[in-house]
N, C-alpha and C positions, 0 to 999 in steps of 0.2 A: 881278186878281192879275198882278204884272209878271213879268218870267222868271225871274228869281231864286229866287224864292217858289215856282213852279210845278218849278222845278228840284229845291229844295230837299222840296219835298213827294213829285214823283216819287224822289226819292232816298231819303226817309223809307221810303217803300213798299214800295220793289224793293229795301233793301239786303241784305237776307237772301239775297235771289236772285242779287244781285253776289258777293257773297261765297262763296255755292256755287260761282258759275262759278269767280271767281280760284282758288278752291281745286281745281277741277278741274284748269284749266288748267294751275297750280303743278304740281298731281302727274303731269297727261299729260307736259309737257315733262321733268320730273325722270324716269320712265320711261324714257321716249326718249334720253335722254340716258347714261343706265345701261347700257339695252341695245346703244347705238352703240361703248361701250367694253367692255362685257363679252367677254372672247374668246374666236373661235369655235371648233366643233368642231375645226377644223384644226388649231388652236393650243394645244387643251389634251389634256392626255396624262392618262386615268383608269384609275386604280387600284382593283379590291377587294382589300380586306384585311382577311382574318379570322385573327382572335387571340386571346388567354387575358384578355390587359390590354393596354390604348391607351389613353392619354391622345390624343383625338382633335386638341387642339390643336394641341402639343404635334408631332404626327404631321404636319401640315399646316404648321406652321413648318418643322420637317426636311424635307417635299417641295418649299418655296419655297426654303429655303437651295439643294439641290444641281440647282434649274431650270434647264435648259439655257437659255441668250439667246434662241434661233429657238422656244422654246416659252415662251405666255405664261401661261399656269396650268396647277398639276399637281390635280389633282380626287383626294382618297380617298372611298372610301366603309367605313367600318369597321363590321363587324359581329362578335360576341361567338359565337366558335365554340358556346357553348351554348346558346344560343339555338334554341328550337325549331322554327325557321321559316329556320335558317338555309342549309339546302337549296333553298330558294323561293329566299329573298333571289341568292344565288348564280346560279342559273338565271335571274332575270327583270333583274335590276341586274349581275351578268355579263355581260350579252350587251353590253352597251352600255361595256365597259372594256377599256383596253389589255391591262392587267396583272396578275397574281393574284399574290398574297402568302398563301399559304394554310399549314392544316398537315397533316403524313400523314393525319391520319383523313380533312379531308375531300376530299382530292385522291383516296383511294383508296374512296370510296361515288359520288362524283360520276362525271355521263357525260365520258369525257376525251375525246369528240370536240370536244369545245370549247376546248381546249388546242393548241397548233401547235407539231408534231413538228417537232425541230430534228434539226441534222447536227452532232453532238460535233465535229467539228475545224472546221466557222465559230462555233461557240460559244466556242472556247478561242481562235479567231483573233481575235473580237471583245472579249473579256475575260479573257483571260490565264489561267491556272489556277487553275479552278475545281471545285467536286466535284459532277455532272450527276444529275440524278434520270431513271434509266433507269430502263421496266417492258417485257420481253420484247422487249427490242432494239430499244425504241423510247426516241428519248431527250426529255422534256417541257419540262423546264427546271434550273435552277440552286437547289442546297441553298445559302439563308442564313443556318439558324440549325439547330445540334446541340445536342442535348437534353444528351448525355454529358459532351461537352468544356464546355458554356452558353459557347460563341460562336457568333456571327455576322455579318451586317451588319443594318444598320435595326434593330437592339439600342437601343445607351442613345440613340443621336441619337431616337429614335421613340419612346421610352418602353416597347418592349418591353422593361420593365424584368423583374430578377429571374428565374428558374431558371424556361423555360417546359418542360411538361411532355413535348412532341413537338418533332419535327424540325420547321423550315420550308422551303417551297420559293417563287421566282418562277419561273414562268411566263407563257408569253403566248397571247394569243387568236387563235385563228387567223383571226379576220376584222378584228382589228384593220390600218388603213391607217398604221399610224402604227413598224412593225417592220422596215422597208427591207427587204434584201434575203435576209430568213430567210424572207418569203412573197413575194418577187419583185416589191416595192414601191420608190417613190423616198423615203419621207416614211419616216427613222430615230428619229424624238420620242425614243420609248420606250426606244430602245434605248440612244439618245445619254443616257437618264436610269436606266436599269439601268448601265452604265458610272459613274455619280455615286455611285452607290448601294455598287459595287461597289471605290469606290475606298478605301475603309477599312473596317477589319473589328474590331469590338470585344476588348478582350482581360479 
């Protein structure tokens, strides 16, 4: 049998097993390649947000529209205030987000140590005048959406479409690294994207 034939015959035999490899390989380098541009923690700014109705997509086109330059993705994670479990989700997918977009009910069952007490006049220095959700002299964060008046912000751009039933508030996480100098950090992300957020307000 000359080499040809002997080639051709080992080739018959093992190509099933070529074929797994190239296929692995295909997908290990495709991987790697994903992960080398996927961006990292530093660079992305994450959101929970619990609401009535979200069009989750929808919600995530509006967060890539108003992304700061220096931040390379804005992450939501959206969950359905009724949701049964949605105390859990808060506590364990909370811990790891910038920013809370929540509403009075559940800003007011939840533990607010997880919230970063602000100072009303660097609040108004960094975003102009705005109306603060204070409890017992401590101030948590910024009202975006009135139930009474049905305006806000993060309204029709988010698809919080329609007459929501409660008030909304952001807030932010007191262990986020990404809120400059409201917790004596250098890295503004969040804030430089609450400023985006808060630059128009639905009528």
């Amino acid at each position: 049998m000359n080499t040809r034939s002997r080639f051709i015959t080992h080739l018959k035999r093992f190509f099933a097993l070529y074929v797994v490899v190239a296929l692995a390989v295909t997908f290990a380098l495709g991987w790697a390649f994903s992960l080398a541009l996927r961006p990292s923690k530093s660079e992305t700014v994450k959101i929970f947000v619990c609401t009535e109705k979200a069009d989750e997509q929808k919600l995530d086109e509006y967060f890539e529209s108003i992304r700061p330059e220096n931040v390379r993705a804005v992450e939501s994670f959206v969950y359905d205030k009724k949701d049964a479990y949605i105390d859990m989700f808060f506590t364990i997918k909370g811990a790891e987000c910038d920013l809370f977009v929540i509403p009075a009910s559940l800003f007011e069952r939840v533990n607010k140590s997880k919230f970063l007490p602000l100072v009303a006049a660097e609040l108004e220095e960094a975003f102009g005048s705005v109306e603060l959700l204070t409890v017992d002299s401590t101030c948590y964060g910024i009202k975006i959406y009135d139930k009474d008046t049905r305006k806000g912000y993060i309204v029709n751009e988010s698809s919080f479409d329609g007459a929501l039933e409660e008030d909304y508030y952001l807030l932010f996480n007191k262990n986020s690294s990404r809120v400059g100098s409201f917790n004596g950090g250098e890295n503004a992300d969040a804030v430089y994207l609450v400023k985006k957020i808060l630059s128009g307000k639905s009528s």
